[in-house]
N, C-alpha and C positions, 0 to 999 in steps of 0.2 A: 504494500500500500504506500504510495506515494503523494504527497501531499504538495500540489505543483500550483506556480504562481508567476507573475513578472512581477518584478518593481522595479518602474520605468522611471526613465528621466532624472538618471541618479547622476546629480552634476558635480561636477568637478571643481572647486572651490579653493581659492589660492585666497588664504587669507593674509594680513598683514603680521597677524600674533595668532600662534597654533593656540590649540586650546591646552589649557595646562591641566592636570591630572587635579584632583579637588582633594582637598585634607579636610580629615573629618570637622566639621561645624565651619567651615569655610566655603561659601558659594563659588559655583563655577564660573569662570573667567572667562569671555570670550569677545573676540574683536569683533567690532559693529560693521570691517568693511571688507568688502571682498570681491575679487573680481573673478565672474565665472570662466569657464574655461570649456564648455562642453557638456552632452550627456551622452549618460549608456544607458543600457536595458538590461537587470540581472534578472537571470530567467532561471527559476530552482523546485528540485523535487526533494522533498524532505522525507526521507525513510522514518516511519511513525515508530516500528522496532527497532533498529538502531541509532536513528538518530543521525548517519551518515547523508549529506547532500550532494546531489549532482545538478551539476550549474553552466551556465554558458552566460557569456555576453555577446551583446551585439548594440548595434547602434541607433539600430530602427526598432520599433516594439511594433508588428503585423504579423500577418497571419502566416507568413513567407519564415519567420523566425521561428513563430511559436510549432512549426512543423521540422525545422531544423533540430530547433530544441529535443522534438520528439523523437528523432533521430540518433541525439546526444544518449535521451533514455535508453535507447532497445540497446546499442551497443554497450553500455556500461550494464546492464542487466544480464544476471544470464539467461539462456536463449530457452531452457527449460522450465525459465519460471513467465508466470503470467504479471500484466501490469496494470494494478488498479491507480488510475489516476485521479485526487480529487482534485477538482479544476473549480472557480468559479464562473458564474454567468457571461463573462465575459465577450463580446461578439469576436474576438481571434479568435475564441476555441472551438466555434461553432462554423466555421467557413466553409465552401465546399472544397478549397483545396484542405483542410485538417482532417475532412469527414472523409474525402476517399483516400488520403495517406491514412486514415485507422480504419478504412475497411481492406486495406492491403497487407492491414497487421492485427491480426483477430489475435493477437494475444493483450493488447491491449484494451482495458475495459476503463469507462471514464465516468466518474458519478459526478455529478454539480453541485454547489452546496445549495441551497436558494439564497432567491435575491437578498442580500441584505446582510445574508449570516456569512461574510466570509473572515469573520473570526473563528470561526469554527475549526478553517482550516489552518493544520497547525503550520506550515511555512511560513504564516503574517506573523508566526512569533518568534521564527528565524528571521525574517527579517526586521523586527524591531532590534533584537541581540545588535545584527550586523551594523544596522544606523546607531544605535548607539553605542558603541563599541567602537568603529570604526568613523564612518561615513558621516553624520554629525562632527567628529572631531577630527578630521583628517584636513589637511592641507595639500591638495593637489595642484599642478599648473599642467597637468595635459588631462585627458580622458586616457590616454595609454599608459600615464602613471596612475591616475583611481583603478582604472582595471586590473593593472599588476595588484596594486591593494588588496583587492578586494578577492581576485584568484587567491592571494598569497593566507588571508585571513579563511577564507574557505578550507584550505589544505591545511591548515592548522587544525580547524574546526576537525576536519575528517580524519583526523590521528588521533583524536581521542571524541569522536561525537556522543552526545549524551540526546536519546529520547528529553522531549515532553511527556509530562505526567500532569493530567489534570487532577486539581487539589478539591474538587466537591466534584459532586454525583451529577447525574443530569438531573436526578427530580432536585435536586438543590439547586442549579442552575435554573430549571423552566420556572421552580417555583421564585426564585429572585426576581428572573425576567415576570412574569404573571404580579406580581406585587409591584414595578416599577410600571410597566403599563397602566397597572391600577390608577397611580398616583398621578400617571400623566394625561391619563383621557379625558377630555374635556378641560383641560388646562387652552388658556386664552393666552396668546402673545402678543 
């Protein structure tokens, strides 16, 4: 089960002052100016049992990538096992060039999450890790030096990856969700 996503438009930020590491009861520092440099497109499936990701950049986020991407999957898989993809609603993932590159590959199965819950899928919590870890505090002056970055924090990541572990139940979850709805229906703005 793989748990797949982009996060697009990840630009390349050449600040005047990096951001400095923060000591405990000390707010973080950060310069007000910066001159961009570019974007990429990180495009990742997060193994929900190990924890290990497979990832590609590119510089376009289309339907033409997210089918590359797809590509990236089958070869790093082995060829014996099956590929549950969770994907959100996205219109890349639904195109007719993705739909007959996965009717050419029936080992591939892709579930959706619905509209609205793609927190659910756990890659958006690899990707917060990465933004803040990395991409929020980094200082780049090309897109070929954030992409080395971001490769190089990946390969890190995959020498020791660690699962997600959800910390309450789903009826804890629906019933939190079901209690904040509560509180917001019929609220005026």
């Amino acid at each position: 089960m793989l748990c797949t996503d982009e996060k697009s438009q990840v630009q390349a930020l050449d600040r005047s002052q990096p951001v400095l590491p923060m000591l405990p009861g000390t707010p973080q520092r950060r310069a007000h100016d910066y001159v961009r440099h570019g974007v990429t497109s990180l495009f990742a499936a997060f193994n929900i049992t190990t924890g290990e990701v497979i990832s590609d950049l590119y510089r376009r986020h289309r339907a033409v990538e997210f089918k590359k991407f797809l590509a990236t999957i089958d070869k790093a898989v082995p060829d014996e096992l099956d590929i549950h993809l969770v994907c959100d609603n996205y219109a890349t993932h639904k195109t007719q060039t993705v739909n007959s590159w996965l009717a050419r590959h029936p080992r591939f199965h892709v579930h959706f999450t619905p509209t609205g819950s793609s927190w659910v899928n756990q890659v958006e919590r690899f990707f917060g890790l990465i933004t803040d870890k990395l991409i929020r505090r980094g200082v780049h002056t090309s897109v070929t030096e954030l992409e080395a970055d971001i490769r190089q924090w990946i390969n890190t990541w995959n020498q020791n990856p660690r699962p997600f572990t959800w910390t309450k139940t789903a009826d804890e979850i629906l019933n939190s969700l079901a209690r904040y709805l509560a509180r917001i229906s019929g609220a005026t703005h």
